[in-house]
VOPAZA-908883 format. One record per residue: residue number from 1; residue in three letters; x, y, z of N, C-alpha, C, O in turn. Coordinates in steps of 0.1 Angstrom, whole numbers, plus 5000, padded with zeros to 4 digits. Layout:
N
NODE	NUM	ALA	X	Y	Z	X	Y	Z	X	Y	Z	X	Y	Z
...
% end
This chain:
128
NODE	1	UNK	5008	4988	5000	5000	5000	5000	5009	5012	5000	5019	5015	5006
NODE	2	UNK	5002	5020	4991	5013	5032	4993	5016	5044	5010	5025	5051	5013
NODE	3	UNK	5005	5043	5014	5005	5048	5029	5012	5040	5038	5017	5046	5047
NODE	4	UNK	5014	5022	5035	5026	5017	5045	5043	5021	5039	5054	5021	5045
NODE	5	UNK	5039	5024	5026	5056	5028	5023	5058	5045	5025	5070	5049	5025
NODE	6	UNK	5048	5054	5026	5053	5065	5035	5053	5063	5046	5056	5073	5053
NODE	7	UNK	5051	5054	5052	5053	5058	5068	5066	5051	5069	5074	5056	5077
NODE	8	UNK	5070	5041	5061	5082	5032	5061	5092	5042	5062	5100	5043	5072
NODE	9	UNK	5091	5052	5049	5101	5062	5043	5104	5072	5053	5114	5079	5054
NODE	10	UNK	5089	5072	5062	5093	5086	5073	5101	5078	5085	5108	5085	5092
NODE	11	UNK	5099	5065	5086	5105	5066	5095	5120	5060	5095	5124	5055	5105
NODE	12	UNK	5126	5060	5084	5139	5058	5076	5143	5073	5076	5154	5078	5077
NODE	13	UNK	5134	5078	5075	5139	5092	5075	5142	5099	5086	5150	5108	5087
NODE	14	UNK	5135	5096	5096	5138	5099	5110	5147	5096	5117	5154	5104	5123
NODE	15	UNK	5151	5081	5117	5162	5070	5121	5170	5079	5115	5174	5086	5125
NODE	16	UNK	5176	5083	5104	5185	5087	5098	5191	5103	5102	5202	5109	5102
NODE	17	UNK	5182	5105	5104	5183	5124	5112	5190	5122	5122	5200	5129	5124
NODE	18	UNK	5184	5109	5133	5190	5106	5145	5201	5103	5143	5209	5112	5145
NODE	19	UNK	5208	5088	5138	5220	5080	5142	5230	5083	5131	5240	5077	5131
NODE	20	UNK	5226	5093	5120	5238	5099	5113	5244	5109	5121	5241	5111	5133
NODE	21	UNK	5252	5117	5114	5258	5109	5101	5269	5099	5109	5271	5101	5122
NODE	22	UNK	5278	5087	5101	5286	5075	5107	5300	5076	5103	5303	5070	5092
NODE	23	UNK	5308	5082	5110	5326	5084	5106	5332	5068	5101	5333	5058	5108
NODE	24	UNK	5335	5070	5087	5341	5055	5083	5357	5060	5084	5360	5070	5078
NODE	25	UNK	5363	5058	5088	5379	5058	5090	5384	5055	5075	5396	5057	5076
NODE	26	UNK	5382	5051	5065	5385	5049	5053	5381	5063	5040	5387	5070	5033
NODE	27	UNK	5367	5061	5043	5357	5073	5039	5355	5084	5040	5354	5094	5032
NODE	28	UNK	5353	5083	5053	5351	5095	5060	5336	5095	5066	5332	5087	5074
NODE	29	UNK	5329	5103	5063	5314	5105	5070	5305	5099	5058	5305	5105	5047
NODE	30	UNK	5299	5090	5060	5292	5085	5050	5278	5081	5057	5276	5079	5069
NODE	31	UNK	5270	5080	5050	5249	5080	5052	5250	5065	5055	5257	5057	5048
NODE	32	UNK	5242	5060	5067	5244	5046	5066	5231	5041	5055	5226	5048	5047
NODE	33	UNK	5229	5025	5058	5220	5025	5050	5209	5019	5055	5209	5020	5067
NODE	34	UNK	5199	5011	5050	5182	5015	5056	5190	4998	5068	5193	4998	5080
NODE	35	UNK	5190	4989	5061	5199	4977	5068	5207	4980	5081	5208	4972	5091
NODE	36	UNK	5212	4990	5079	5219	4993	5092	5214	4999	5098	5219	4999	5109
NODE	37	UNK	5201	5010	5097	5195	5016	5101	5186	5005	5111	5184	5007	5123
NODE	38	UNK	5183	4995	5104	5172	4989	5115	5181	4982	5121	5177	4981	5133
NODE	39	UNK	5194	4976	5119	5200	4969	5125	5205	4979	5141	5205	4975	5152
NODE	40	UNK	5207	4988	5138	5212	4997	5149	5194	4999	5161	5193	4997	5173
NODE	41	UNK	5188	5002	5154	5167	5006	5160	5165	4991	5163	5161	4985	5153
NODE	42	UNK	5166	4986	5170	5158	4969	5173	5147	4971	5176	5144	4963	5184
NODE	43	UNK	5134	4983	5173	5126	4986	5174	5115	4976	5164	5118	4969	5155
NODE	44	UNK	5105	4978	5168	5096	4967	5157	5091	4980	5150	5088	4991	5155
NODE	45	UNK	5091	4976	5130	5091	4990	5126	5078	4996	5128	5072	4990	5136
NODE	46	UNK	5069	5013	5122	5060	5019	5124	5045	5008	5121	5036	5005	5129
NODE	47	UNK	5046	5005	5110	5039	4995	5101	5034	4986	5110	5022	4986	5112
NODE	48	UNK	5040	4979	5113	5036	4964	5123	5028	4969	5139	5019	4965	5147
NODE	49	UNK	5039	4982	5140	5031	4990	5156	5016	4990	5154	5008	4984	5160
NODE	50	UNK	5015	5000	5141	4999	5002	5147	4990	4994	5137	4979	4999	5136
NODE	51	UNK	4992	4980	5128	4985	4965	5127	4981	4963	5141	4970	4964	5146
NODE	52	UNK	4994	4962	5147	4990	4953	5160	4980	4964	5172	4971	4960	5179
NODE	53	UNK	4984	4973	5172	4972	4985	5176	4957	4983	5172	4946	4982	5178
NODE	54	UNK	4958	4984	5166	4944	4984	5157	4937	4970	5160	4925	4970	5162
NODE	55	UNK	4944	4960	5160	4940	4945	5163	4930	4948	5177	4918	4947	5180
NODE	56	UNK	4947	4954	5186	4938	4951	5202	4927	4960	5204	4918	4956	5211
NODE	57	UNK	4925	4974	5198	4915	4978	5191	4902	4971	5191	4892	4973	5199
NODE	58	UNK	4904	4963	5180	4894	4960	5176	4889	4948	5188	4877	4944	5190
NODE	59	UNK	4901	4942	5195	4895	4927	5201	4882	4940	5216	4870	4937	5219
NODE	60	UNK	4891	4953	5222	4887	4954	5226	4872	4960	5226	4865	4963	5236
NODE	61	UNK	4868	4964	5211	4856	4967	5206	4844	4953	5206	4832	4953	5207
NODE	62	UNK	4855	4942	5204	4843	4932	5199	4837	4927	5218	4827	4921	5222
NODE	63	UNK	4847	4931	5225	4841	4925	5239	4828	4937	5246	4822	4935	5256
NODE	64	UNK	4828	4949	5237	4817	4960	5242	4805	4954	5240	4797	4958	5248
NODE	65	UNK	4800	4944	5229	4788	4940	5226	4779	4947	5214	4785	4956	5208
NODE	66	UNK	4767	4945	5211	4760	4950	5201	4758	4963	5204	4761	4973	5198
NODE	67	UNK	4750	4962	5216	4747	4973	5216	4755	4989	5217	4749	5000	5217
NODE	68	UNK	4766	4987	5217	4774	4999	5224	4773	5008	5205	4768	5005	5195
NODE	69	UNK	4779	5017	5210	4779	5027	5194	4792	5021	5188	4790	5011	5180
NODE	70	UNK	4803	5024	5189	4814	5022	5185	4814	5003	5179	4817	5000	5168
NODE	71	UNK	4810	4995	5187	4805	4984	5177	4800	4981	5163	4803	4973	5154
NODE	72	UNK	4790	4996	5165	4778	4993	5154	4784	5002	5143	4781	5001	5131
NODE	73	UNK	4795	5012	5149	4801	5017	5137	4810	5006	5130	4810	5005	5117
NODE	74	UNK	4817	4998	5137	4830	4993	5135	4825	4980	5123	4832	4977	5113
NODE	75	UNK	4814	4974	5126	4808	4961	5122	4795	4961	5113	4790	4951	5108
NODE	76	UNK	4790	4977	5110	4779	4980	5105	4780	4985	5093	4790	4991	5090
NODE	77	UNK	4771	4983	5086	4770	4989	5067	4767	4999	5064	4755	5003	5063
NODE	78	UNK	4778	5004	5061	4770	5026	5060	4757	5024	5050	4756	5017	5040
NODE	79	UNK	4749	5032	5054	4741	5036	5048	4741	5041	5031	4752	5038	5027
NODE	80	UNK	4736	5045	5024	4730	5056	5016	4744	5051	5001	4748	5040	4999
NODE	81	UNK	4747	5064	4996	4755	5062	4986	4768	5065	4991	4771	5071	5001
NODE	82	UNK	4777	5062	4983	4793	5065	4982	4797	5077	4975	4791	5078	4964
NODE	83	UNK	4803	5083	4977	4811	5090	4967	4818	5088	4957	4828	5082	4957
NODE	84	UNK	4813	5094	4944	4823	5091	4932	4834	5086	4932	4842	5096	4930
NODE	85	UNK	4843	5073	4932	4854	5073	4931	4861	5066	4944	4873	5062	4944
NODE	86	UNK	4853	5064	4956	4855	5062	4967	4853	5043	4968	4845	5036	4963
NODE	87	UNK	4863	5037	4976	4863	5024	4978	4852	5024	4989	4849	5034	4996
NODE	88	UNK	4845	5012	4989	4839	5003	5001	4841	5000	5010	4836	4991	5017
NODE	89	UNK	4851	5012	5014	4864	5003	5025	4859	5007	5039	4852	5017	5040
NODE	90	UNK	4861	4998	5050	4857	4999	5064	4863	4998	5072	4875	4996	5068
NODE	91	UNK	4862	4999	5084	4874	4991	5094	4873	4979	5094	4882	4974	5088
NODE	92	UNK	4864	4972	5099	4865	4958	5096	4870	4953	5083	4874	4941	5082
NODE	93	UNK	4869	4960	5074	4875	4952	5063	4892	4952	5062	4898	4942	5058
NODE	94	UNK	4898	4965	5067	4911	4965	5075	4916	4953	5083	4926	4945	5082
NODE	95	UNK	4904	4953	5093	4909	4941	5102	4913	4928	5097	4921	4920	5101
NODE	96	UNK	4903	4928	5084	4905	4912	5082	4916	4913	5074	4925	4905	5078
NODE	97	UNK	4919	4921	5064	4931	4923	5055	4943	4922	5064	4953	4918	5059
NODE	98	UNK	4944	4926	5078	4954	4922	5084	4955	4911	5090	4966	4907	5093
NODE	99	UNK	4941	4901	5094	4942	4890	5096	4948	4882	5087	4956	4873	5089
NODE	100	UNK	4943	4889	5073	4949	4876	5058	4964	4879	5061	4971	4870	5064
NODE	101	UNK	4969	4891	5059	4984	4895	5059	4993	4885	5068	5003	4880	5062
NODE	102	UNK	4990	4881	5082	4997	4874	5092	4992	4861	5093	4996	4854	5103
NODE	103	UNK	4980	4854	5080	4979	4840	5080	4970	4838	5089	4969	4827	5095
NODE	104	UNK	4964	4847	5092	4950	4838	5103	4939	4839	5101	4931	4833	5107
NODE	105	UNK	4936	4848	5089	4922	4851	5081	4920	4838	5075	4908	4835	5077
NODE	106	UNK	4927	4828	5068	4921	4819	5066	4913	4804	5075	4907	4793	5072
NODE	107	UNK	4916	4810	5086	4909	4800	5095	4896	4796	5095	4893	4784	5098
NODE	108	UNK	4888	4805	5091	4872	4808	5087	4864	4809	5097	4852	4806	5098
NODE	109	UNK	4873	4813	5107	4864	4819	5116	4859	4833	5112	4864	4839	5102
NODE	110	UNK	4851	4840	5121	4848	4855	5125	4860	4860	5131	4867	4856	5140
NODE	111	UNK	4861	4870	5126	4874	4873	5138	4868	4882	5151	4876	4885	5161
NODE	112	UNK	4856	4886	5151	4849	4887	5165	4851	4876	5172	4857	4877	5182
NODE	113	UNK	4845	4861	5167	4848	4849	5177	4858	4849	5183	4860	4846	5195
NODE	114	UNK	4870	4855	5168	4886	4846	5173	4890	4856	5182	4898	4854	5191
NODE	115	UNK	4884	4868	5182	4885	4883	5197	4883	4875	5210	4891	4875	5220
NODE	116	UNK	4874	4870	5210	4873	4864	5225	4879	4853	5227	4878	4848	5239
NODE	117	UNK	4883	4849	5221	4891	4835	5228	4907	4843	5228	4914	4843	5218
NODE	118	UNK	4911	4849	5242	4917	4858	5243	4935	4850	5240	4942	4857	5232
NODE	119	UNK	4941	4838	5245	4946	4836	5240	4956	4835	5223	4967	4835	5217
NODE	120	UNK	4939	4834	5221	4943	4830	5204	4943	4841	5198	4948	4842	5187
NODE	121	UNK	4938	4852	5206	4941	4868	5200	4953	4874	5202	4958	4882	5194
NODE	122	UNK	4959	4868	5215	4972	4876	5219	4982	4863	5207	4992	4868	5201
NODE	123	UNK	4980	4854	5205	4992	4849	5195	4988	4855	5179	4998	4855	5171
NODE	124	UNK	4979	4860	5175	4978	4866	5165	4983	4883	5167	4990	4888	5158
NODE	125	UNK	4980	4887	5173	4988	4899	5180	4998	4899	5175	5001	4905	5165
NODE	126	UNK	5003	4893	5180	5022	4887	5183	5031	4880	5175	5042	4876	5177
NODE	127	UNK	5020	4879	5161	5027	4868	5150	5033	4877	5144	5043	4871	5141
NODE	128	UNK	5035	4892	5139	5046	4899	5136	5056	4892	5132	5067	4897	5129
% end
């Protein structure tokens, strides 16, 4: 998606502000590179942070129930028409696209069900 490769880029670009510039004794001052950049950040990158945000998000939306508001936004079918040009897109449909991304979408469950079986949420969590 092009929004996970700007955020990739900003935050290569940030890393880089910080831990440059790197004195090579041969060189001289030279830009490291994105490889060493993560190698030096043992950070888990921006991208995977808020997947996994959004997950516990959503597990802790699905434990609110039907009736709460924020459920019925999260799980509910907008109304009326779209806008010209505009995708279908929802949060829940995010959710699952991240479920497929880390291999657990195809289980065929609900991923509401797989929310409550709290275990099985925190290893999908954590499959990064």
């Amino acid at each position: 998606m092009i929004e996970e490769r700007r955020l990739w880029v900003f935050e290569s670009r940030v890393l880089r502000k910080i831990l440059e510039p790197k004195w090579d004794g041969f060189v001289g001052w030279r830009r490291m590179h994105n490889k060493e950049l993560c190698d030096l950040y043992s950070s888990p990158n921006i991208i995977w942070v808020i997947k996994s945000r959004t997950l516990r998000w959503a597990q802790h939306v699905a434990y609110m129930g039907e009736r709460r508001g924020v459920y019925r936004v999260l799980v509910g079918k907008p109304e009326g028409k779209r806008q010209l040009g505009r995708h279908r897109h929802r949060l829940e449909n995010s959710i699952k696209i991240n479920l497929q991304e880390i291999e657990w979408g195809c289980m065929g469950l609900d991923w509401i069900n797989l929310a409550w079986d709290r275990d099985k949420w925190q290893a999908v969590i954590n499959t990064g």
